[in-house]
N, C-alpha and C positions, 0 to 999 in steps of 0.2 A: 199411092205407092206402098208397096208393101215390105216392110224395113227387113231390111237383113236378117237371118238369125243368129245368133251365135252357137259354133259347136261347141257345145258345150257336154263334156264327159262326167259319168259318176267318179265320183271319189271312189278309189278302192279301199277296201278294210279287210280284217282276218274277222271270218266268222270265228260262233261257237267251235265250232270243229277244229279249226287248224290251231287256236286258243289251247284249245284241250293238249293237241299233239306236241306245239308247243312246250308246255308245262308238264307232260308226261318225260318228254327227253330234258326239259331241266331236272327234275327228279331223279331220272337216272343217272345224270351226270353227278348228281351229288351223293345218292348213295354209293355210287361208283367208289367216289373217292373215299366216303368213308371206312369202307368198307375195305379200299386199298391200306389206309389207314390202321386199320384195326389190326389189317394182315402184317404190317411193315412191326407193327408192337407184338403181336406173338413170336413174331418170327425171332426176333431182338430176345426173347426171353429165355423161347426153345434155345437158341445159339448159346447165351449168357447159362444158362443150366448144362449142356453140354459143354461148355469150357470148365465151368469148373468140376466135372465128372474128368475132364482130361486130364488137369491139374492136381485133381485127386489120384489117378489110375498113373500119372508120371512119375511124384509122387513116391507109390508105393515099387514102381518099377528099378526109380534109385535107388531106394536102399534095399532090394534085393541084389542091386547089383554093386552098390558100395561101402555097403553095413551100416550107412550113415544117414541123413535129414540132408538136404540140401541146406545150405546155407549153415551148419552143424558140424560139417564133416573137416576133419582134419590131414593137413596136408595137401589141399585141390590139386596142387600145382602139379604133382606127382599122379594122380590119379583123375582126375578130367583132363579131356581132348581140351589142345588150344588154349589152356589155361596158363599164361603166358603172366610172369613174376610184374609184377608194378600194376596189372590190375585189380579191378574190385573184386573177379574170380578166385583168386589168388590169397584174400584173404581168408583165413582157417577160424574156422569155428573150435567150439572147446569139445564137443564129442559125447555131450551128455546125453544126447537124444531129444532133448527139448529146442524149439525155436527162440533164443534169448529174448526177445522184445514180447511182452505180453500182447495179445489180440487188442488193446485197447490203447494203444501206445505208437507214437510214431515211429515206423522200423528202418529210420535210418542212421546211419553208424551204427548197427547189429547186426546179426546173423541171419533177422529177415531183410534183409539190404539185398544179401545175396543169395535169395531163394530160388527164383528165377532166372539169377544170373546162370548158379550153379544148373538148373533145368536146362537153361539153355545151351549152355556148355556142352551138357549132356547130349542133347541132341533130343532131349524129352519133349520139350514145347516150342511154337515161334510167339510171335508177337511182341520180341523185343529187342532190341539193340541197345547193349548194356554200355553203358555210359561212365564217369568218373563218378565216385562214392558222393554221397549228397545230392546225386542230380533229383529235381523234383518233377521234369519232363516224362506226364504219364508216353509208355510207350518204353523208353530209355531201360530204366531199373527194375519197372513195374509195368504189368500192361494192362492194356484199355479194357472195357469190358466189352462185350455184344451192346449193351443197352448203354447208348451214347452218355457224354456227359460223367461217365464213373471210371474208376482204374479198382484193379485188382491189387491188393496188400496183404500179409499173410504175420502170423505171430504163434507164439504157441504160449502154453502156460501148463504148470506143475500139478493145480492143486486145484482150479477151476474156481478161485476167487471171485467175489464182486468186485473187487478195485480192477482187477482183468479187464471187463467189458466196461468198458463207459456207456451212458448216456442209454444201457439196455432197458430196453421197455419194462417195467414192473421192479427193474434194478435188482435182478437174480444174478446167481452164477451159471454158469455154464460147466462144462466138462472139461476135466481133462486133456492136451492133446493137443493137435494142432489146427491152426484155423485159416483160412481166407477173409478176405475183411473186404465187402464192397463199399466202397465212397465216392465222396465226390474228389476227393484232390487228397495229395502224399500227405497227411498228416492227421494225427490221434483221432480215431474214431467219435465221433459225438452229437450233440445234435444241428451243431453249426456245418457238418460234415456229411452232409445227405445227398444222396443225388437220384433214388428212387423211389415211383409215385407207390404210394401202398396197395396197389392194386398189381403193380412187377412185382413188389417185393410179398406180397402173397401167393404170386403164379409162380415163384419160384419158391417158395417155403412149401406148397400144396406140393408139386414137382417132387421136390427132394425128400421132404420132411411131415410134418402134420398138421402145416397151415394155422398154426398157432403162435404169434409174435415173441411167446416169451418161454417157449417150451420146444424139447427134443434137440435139433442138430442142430437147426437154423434157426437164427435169434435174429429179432430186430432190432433197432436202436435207435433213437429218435428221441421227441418227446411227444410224453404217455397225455393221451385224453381221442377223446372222439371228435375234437376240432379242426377245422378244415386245416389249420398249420400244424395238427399232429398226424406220427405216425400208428399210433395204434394204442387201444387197452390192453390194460393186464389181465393175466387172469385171476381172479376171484369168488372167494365163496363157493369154489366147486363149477363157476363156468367159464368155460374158455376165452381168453384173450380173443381180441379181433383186431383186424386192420382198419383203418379207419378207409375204406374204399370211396368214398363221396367225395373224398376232394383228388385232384389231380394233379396235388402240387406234389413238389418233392420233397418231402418230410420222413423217407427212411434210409437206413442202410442197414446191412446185413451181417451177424458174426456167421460163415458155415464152418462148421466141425468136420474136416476130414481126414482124419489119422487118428 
């Protein structure tokens, strides 16, 4: 008698071939996203450098149109829209032309308190809903940046001191004038105070300025070395400062000089 057999079927498998196609479309998927990636951080930068071109060009549009600084200007109540007695808008600066709280200095209870209030007022910028004096709510008094994680702060100074700029890389002065100050959260610039990796904060110093951390408009600030938790060297001996771009922590923030 001749025994049954059994049907018995091959195993199936992925060849070479489908192996390959495979691993082609995981490939793609990954560059995909890196690459989505990469685009979602320029993008953040381009945005973050056009905001403060806006804040600069607002800015100068105020005081062609009210002799004054924002946050400077005396009597708001009388001369900005909706400037309504018992708010923050409301309170009056001394009229010297300078921003009372130095670039390097916490600008609440000053005249940069209400920098952007009085901008907003104006009708010059959005991005904030002005709030009771001391709010620390980025967004409120002070707004966000493009590049997540940081708010916008603003300060001016007389004489372009080093006690001005805290925590600046090389521990220079800076100019005269007024400044934006990017950080990580409402209070005195420094290097506890950083919220950008040195590689934003060079795509916006290159952008605006001459990509040099401690020279021209835009300054950085952080602390100085070329290791992975700094933000960048000074310049010396005749050669340029540099960002420390190898690491991706966030170890900068920014003085920019706009007025």
């Amino acid at each position: 008698m001749i025994p049954a057999q059994k049907n018995l079927r091959p195993q199936a498998g992925f060849t070479l071939v489908e192996l390959a196609i495979v691993m082609i479309i995981i490939g793609l998927l990954i560059a995909g996203v890196l690459k989505g990636q990469a685009l979602i951080a320029n993008a953040q930068v381009t945005a973050t450098v056009a905001q403060l071109k806006a804040v600069d060009a607002a800015t100068t549009t105020f005081k062609d149109t009210y002799n004054a600084l924002p946050g400077d200007i005396t009597s708001p109540t009388t001369k900005l829209p909706n400037c309504a007695a018992g708010t923050l808008c409301a309170s009056a600066g001394d009229g010297n032309g300078i921003i009372a709280n130095t670039p390097g200095a916490t600008p609440i209870a000053t005249e940069g308190e209400r920098f952007f209030v009085h901008l907003n007022n104006a009708s010059l910028i959005t991005g904030i809903v002005p709030a009771a004096a001391g709010s620390l709510a980025v967004g409120a008094n002070f707004p966000a940046t493009k590049i997540a994680n940081n708010v916008l702060m603003d300060g001016g100074t007389a004489a372009g001191q080093a006690a001005d700029f805290t925590s600046m890389i090389g521990g220079g002065t800076g100019s005269s004038g007024t400044y934006l100050v990017i950080a990580s959260k409402i209070q005195a610039p420094g290097a506890g105070n950083v919220g950008l990796a040195p590689d934003q904060a060079l795509r916006i110093d290159t952008k605006l300025d001459d990509g040099v951390p401690d020279t021209g408009q835009v300054l950085a600030f952080g602390t100085a070395g070329a290791g992975v938790t700094n933000c960048g060297q000074a310049s010396a001996a005749g050669v340029a400062g540099t960002y420390t771009t190898s690491t991706s922590q966030a170890t900068c923030g920014l003085y920019v000089h706009i007025q």
